[in-house]
N, C-alpha and C positions, 0 to 999 in steps of 0.2 A: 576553501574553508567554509565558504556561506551553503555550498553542497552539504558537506558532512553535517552543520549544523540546523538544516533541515531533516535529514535524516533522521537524526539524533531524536529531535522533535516528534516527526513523524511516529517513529519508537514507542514516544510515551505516549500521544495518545494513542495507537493503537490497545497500546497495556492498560490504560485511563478508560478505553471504550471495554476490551472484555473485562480487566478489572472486576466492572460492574455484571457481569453473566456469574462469577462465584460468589461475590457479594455487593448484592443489590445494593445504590445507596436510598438514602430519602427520596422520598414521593416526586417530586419537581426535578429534581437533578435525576433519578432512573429515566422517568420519560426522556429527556434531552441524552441521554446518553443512549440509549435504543435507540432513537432515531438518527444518532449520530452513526453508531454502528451499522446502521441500515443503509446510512448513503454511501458510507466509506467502504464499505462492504460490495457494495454497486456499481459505485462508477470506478474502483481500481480494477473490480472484475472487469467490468467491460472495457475498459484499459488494457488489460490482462489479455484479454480474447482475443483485444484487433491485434494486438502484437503476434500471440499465437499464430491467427491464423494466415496471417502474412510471411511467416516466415519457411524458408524451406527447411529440407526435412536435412541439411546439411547443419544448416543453422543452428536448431533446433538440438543434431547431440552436437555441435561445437560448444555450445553452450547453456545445458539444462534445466538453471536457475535462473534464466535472464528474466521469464513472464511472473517466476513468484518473486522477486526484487522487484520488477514494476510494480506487482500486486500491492508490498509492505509499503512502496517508497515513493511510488506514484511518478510527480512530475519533478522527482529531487532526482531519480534515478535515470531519467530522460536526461535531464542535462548533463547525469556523469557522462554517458554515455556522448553525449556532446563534446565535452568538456576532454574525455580520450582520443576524440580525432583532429 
């Protein structure tokens, strides 16, 4: 339950972070929202990468979606994955 409602979380601000790319908010809250988008943007990517690049090429079409679900869901998605074995 406390997985999915991470998630869930996770969700909205990603939509809260672009959100703000079609419509900018006020002055003080854009700033904080770009650079929020700029870390989360970041460190899921290279989240993203070390799984990529780790994994065999077996791996990889057993299951196609695994690196962009790390990417959305980060460290919620690690522990499903935990939480499945």
């Amino acid at each position: 339950m406390f997985i999915f409602i991470g998630k869930v979380l996770y969700s909205l601000v990603w939509l809260f972070l672009v959100f703000n790319l079609i419509y900018p908010y006020p002055h003080p809250a854009n700033v904080v929202a770009n650079i929020g988008l700029i870390a989360f943007t970041v460190i899921h990517g290279l989240q993203a990468w070390m799984l990529h690049s780790t994994m065999t090429n077996q791996e990889k079409q057993q299951d196609k979606f695994k690196v962009l679900r790390l990417f959305l869901f980060g460290v919620f998605e690690s522990l499903s994955w935990k939480d499945k074995k």
